[in-house]
N, C-alpha and C positions, 0 to 999 in steps of 0.2 A: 587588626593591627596595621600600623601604619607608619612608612619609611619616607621623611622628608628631610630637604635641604632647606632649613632656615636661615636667616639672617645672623651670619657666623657660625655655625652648628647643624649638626644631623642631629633631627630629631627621632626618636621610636618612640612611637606610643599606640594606646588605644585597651582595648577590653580583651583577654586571654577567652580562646573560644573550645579549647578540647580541654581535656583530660590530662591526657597523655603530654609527656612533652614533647614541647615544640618550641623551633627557636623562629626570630624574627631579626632581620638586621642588612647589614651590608657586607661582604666579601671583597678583597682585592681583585682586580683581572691578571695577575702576572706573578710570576715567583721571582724572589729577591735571595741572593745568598744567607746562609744558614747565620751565619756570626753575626746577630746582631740583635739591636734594640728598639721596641716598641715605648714611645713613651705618649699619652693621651692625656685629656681633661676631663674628665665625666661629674655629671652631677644628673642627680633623679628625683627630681619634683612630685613626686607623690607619696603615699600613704605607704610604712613597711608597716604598719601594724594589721597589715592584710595578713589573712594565716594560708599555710602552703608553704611551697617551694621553688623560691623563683630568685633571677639573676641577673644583675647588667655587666656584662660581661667586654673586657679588651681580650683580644686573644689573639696570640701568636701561632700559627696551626706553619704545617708542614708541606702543602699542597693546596689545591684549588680544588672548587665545590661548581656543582653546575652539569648538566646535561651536554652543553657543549665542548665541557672540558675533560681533555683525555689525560685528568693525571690521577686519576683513583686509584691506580695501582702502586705509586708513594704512598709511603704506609704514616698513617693520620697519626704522626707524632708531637703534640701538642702543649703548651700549657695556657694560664692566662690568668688575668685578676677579677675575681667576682666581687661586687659588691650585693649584697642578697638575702635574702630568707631559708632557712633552712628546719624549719617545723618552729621549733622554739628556740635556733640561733639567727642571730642576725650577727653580720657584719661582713669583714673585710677577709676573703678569703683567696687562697692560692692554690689551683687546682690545677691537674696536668693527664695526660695518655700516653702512656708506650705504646705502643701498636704492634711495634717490633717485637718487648718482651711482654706481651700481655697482659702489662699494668696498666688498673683505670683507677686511676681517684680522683673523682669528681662527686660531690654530693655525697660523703663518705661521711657516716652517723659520728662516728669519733671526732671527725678536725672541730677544734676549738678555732674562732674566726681573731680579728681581732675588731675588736669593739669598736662600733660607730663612734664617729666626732660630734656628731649630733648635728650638724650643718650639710649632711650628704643632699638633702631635698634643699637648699637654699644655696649653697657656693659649688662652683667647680674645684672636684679634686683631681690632682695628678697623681698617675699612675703608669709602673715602667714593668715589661716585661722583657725578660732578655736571655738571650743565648751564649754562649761563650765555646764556640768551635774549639776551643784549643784544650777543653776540660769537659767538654760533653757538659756543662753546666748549664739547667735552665732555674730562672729564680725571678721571684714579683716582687715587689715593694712599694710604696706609697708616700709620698710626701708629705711631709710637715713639718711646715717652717721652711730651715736649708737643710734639713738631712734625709736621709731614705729610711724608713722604717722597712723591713724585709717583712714579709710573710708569708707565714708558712714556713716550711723548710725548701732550698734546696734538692733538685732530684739531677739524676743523671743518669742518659740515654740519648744518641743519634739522630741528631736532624739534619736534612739535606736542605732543607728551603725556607722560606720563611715569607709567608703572608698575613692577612690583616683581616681581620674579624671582627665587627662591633655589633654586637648585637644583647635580645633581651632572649635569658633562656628560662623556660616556667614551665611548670609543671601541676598547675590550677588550674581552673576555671573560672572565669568570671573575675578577675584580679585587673584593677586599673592602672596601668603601667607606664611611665613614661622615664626617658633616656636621654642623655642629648649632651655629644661626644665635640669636644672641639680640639684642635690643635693637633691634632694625630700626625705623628713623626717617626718614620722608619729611617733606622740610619744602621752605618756600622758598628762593630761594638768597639769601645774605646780601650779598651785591654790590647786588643790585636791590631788596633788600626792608628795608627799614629797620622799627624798635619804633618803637610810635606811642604817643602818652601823650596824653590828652586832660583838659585841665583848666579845668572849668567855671566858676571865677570870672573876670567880665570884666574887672576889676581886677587880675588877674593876667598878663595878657596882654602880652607884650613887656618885662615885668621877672621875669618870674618866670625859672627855669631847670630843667630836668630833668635827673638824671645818675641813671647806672648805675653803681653800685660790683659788685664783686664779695664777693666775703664777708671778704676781705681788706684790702679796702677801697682796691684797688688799680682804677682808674678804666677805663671799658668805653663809653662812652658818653656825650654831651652835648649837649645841644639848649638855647636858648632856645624859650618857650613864644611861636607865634608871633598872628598878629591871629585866627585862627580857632578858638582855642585848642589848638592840635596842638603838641606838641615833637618831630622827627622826628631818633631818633636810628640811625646806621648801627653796627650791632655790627661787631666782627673778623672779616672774614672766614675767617683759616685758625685758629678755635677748632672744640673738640670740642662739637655742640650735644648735648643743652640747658645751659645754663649755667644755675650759681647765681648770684645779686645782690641787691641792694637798689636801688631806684628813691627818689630822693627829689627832693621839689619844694621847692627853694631860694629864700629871698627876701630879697634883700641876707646872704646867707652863712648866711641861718637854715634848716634845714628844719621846711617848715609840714606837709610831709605825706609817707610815706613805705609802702613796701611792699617785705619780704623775700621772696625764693621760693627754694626749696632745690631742688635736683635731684633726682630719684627715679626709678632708671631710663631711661623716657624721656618723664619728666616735670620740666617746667624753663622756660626762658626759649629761643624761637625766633625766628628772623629773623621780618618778618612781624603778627608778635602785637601785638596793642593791649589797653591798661590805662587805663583813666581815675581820676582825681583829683577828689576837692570842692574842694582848694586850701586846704582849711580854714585 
């Protein structure tokens, strides 16, 4: 098995060589606060009508992996979105670990997956896995079209960290296997984390206003500018980040100051993110 940097994309691929399982893929080098959201691109160019049990898997883990890294003692609280084989189910699954309270479901004969789109070996799919610090909430879901299809259910249990796993998990042998991850975005989660605008005229303070348009100039966000000069607005939570927009600082219906951002990849507007203003 074999972990490359392609031309846009990390690829995994190659021929599964034990039994037993074994995973294959990339890890983070760093932990990132608990609250937040993984969202990726994955698509898998080969054959599911190989039999076994096997996975390409986004996954949000709780710690770091490795010989040289002294966090094994955070306890491996996890979940993540498989797309996969599972004897005679295929498809789109959401799977997770307490460590803390002893739950493991993962590859659990019961979950019904949800059904391939039949394009998973020819187009990139998005897929978001995310945490919610403030509900102990972890939950997967998948795009299609503009909305999030959820899967699986819902679980809830304590994570302190949050890292980045893309890897292929199998449980065959001799299975030809390829992966290949693009776009991968750790951000905060947009429930808890609001865009913060700061705007330095003190004359502006409590009349001024901040809003977010999108480029269509369909509205995303709005704050008054409040006594410390901060406008705190909460984006959507179930949008595809990063978004494009325009930020403008409104006064009595005029804009005195404004700023567009285009999306580029995975470059754009995140939960999180602060901009400041002269107010001019």
């Amino acid at each position: 098995m074999k972990v490359e940097a392609k031309q846009g994309f990390l690829n995994i691929y190659g021929t599964t060589s034990v039994e037993k399982r074994a995973f294959t893929g990339l890890v983070s080098r760093r932990l990132y606060p608990a609250d937040a959201t993984l969202i990726t691109e994955m698509c898998m160019p080969c054959d599911f009508e190989q039999g076994g049990t096997y996975g390409f898997v986004s996954h949000l883990c709780n710690r770091l992996t490795g010989d040289e890294v002294k966090t094994l003692s955070i306890p491996d609280n996890n979940c993540e979105v498989t797309f996969g084989r599972m004897d005679d189910k295929l498809g789109w699954f959401f799977w997770w670990y307490d460590q803390s309270g002893g739950n493991f479901h993962k590859w659990v004969r019961e979950e019904e997956p949800l059904r391939p789109f039949s394009d998973e070996n020819s187009e990139f799919r998005t897929v978001r896995v995310s945490y919610d610090a403030s509900t102990r909430e972890s939950k997967g879901a998948i795009l299609e079209g503009d909305r999030w299809i959820v899967l699986g259910r819902p679980v809830k249990f304590l994570k302190l960290f949050s890292a980045i796993e893309l890897k292929i998990d199998a449980q065959t042998k001799n299975l030809d296997l390829d992966v290949r991850f693009r776009n991968c975005r750790l951000f905060p989660n947009p429930t808890n984390n609001p865009l913060e605008v700061y705007v330095r005229k003190p004359s502006l303070r409590h009349v001024a206003v901040v809003e977010l348009c999108d480029l269509d100039d369909r509205p995303l966000g709005k704050s008054e500018v409040n006594s410390d000069g901060l406008a705190v607005l909460r984006l959507p939570v179930e949008a595809s980040f990063p978004l494009s927009g325009r930020l403008g600082v409104t006064l009595n219906g005029e804009v005195i100051d404004s700023l567009e951002i285009v999306k580029d990849t995975v470059h754009g507007i995140y939960p999180g993110d602060f901009y400041a203003s002269s107010g001019r």
